[in-house]
C-alpha positions in Angstrom: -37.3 75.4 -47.8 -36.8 72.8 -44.9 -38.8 70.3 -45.0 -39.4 69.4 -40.9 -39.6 65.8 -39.9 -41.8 65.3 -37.4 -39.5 62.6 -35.4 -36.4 61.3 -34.6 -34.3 59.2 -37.3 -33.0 57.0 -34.6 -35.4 56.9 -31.6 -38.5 57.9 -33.4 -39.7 60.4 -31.2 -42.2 63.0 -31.7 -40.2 66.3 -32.8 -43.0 68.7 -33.6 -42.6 72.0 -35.8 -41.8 73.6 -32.7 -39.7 71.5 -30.9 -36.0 73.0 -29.6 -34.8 69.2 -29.4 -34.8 68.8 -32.8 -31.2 68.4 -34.7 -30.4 68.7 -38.3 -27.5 68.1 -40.6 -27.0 70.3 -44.0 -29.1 67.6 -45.7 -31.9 67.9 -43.2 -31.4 63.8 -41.4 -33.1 64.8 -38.3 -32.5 63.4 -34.6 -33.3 64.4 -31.4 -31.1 66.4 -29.3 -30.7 63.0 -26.8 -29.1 61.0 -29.7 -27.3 64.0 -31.3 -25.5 64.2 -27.9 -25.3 61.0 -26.1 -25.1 57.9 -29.3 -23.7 60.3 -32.1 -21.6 62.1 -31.5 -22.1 65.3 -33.1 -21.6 63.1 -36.4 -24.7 62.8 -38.7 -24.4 59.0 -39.4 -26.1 59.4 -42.7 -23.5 61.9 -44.0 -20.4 62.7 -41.4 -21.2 66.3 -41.0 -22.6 68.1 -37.9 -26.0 69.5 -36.3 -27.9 72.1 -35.8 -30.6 73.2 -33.8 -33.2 73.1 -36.3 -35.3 76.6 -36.9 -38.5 76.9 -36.1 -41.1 77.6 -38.8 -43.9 79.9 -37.2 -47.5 78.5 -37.2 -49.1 82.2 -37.3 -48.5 83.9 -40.2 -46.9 86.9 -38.9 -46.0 88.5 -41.7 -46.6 87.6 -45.7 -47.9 84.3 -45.3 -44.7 82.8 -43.9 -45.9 80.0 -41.6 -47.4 76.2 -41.7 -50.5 76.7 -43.0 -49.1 77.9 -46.6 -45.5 75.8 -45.8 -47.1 72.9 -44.0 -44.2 70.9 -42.1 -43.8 66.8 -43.1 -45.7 64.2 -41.9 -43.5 61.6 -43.2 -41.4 59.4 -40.1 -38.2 57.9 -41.2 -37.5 56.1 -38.3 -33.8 53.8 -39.8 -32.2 53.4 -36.4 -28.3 53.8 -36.3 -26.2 50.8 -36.8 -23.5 51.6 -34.4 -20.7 49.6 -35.1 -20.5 51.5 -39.1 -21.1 54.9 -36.9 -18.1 54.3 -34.9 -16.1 53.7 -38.7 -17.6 57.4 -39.9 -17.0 58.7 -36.9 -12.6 57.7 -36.9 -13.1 58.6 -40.8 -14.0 62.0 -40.3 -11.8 62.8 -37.2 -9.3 61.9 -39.6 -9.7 63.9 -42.4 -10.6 66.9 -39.6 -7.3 66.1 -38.3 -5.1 66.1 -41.7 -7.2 69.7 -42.8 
């Protein structure tokens, strides 16, 4: 089950369960759709693979308890802003390897 960050790994800001500006890589880092687009890339800088838009996790159970209140979202911020010079390194490492596939 995702585990929802409420913000932005870079910018720190507020990305709530419901938000359609929230990106996420397969291991869930989390950015806005700002940074995502404009500073990364498309490039997770924690892992060289791409985003998502992340789901949305209901906050009304519709149907068999599926929502926040028995799946609460996190409430933990890990706000580690992007050192930029090692980004542009993953970034030429993984157009690389994309390149040579």
């Amino acid at each position: 089950m995702l585990i929802i960050k409420p913000s932005c790994e870079h910018c720190n800001i507020d990305l709530p369960v419901d938000s359609m500006l929230a990106r996420i890589c397969s291991f869930e880092c989390t950015f806005c759709k700002n940074c995502v687009e404009n500073l990364l890339d498309n490039c997770c800088p924690n892992c060289g693979g791409d985003f998502q838009v992340r789901p949305i996790r209901p906050v009304v159970d519709h149907k068999g308890g599926n929502y926040t209140g028995n799946h609460p979202v996190s409430t933990q911020r890990l706000h580690r802003p992007v050192n930029f010079i090692e980004h542009s390194k993953l970034l030429l490492a993984v157009r690389h390897h994309l390149k040579n596939e």
